[in-house]
Structures are given as C-alpha cells and as structure tokens.
C-alpha positions in Angstrom: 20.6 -16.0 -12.3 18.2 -15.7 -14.5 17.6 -18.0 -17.6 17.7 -15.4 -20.0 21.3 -13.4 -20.5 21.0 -9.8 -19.8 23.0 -6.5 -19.2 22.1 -4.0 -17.0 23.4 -0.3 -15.8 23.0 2.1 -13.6 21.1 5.2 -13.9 22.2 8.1 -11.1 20.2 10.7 -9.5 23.1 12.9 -8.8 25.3 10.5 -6.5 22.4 8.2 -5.7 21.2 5.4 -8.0 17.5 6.0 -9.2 17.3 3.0 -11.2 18.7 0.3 -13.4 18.1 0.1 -16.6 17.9 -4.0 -18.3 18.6 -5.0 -21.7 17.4 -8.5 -22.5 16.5 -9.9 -25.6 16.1 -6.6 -27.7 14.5 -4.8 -25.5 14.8 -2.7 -22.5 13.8 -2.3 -19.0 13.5 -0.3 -15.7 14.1 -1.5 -12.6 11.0 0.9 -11.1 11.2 4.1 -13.9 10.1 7.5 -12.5 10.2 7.9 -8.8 11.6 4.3 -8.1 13.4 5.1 -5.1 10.0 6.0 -3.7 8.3 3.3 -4.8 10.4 0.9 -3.6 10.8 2.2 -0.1 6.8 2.3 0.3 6.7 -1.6 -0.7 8.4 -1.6 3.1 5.2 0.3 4.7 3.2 -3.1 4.0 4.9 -5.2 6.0 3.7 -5.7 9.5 5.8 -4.9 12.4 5.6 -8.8 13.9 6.7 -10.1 10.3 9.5 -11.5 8.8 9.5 -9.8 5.3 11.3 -11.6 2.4 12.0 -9.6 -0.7 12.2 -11.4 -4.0 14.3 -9.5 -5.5 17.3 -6.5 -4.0 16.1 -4.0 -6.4 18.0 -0.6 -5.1 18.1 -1.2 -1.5 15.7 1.3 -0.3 13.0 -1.4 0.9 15.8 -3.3 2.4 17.0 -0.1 4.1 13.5 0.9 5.4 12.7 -2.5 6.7 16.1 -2.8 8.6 15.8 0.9 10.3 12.7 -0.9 11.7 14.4 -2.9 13.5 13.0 -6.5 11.1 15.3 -8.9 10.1 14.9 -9.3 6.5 15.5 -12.3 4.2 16.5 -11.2 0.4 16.2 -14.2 -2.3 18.0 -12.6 -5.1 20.7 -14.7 -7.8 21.3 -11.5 -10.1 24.6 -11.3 -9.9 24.6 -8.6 -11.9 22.2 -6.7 -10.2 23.4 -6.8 -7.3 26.9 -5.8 -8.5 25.7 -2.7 -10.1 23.7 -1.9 -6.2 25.9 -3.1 -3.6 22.6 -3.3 -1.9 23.8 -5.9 0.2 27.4 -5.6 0.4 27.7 -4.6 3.8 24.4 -6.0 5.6 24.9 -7.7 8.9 24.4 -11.4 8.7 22.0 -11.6 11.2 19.7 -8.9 10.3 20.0 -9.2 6.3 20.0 -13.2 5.6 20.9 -13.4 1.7 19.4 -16.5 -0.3 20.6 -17.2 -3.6 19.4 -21.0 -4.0 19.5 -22.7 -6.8 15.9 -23.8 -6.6 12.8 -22.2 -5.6 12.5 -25.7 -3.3 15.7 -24.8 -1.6 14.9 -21.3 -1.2 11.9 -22.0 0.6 13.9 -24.4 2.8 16.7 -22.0 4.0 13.5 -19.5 4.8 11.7 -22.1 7.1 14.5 -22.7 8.6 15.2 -18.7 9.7 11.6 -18.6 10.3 12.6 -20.9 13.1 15.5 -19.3 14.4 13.3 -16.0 14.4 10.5 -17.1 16.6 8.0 -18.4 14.0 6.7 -15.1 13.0 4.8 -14.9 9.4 6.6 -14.9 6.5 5.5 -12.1 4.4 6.6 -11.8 0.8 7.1 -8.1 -0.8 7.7 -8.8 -4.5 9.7 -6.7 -6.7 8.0 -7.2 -10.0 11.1 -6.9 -11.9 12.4 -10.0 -11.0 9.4 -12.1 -11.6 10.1 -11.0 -15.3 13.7 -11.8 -15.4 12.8 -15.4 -14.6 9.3 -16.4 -13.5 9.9 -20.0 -12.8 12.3 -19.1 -9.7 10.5 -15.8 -8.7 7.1 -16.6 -9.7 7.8 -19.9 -8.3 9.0 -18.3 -4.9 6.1 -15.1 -4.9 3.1 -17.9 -5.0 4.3 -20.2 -2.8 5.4 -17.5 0.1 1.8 -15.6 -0.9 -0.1 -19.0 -0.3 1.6 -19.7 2.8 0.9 -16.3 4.1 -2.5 -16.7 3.3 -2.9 -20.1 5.0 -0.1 -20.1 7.7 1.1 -23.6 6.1 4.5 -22.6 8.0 3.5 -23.6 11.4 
C-alpha cells in the first residue's frame, strides 16, 4: 500500500468503470482521465507474444483482460488494497494464468517473479507500467519499473 493515505472511487461509463478517481494529500487524481479504458488496453499491444508481461499496477483490468485473451500468463504487482477493491480486476483470475504479487518489498517482488519466470519457461520479463502507481509510491513501483526495465534491457534473468 502505498506510503501516502489515500481515498479513491469509481467513476462509471454507464455499467462499466472508466476510471478512478484518487484523493491524496489535497489533491486529486485520474487513474487514466479521458478514454482510459482505451488507453489502458493498448499498453497490452506492446507486449510481445513470447513474453511474460508484468503490470505494475491493476489499474481497470482492461490490460489484464487483453493480455489474458492472448493466451499470456500475466504477473500483476499491485498492494492497493483499495484499488483493487473498488476494480475487482482480479477477483476471479485463474491462479495459473493471473499470478498476483503483493510483496512487501520491491526485493521480494522481484523474487516471487524470477521464480514464475522459471516455472514459465524462462521467457523475458517485460514490464508495462501503469503510471499511476509509480505516483502513489515511487520507492516500491519506481523501484520495481527500473529494475524489470534494466533487466529487460540486459536479460540479467537468465
């Protein structure tokens, strides 16, 4: 969870949620704004087809969804509780496809995903970074986006 208290709630399209709105410290924030449910899906047409994609961050469940039609397993670091209450983006995900990291520390994150990277054949991890989160607490996303970005770069998995 992230080191700063926050609120957050939902704002609807109709039936579907287009967004979440964030107050922290004063201020507020948008999940994506305008068009977020398509500008979250397209964040799953940059992930290549022999990848293991790992989202920082659930956001709405639309890149999750798009990247499990594929047929990709997907690992999701996300702690925001309330977040994820408010999208029951990953309330009924299949275990084996939809592997859900909520470590304490960006050290132990990246431990749980070697260790799936195994189980999965060795294929590249490939971060897709919801910026959001990186803003609700940098020092456990930020952390987490550099580290997965550098190891993508370098293949320092293998």
């Amino acid at each position: 969870m992230s080191s700063t208290p926050y609120t957050a709630e939902p704002i609807r399209d109709g039936e579907t949620l287009a967004d979440l709105r964030i107050h922290i410290q004063g201020k507020t924030w948008h999940l994506w704004g305008r068009d977020g449910r398509t500008r979250e899906a397209g964040l799953a047409d940059q992930v290549p087809d022999d990848a293991l994609p790992v989202l920082l961050g659930t956001g709405l469940g639309h890149c999750l969804d798009h990247l499990l039609a594929r047929g990709l397993p997907v690992a999701v670091v996300d702690r925001e509780r309330v977040l994820l209450e408010l999208t029951g983006a990953l309330g009924s995900r299949e275990a084996d496809a939809c592997m859900h990291v909520d470590a304490q520390s960006p050290a132990e994150a990246l431990e749980r995903l070697a260790k799936w990277r195994t189980e999965h054949g060795g294929r590249p991890l490939v971060p897709v970074i919801l910026p959001l989160y990186q803003r609700l607490d940098r020092n456990y996303y930020g952390s987490l986006a550099q580290t997965l970005k550098a190891g993508a770069a370098a293949d320092f998995w293998s």
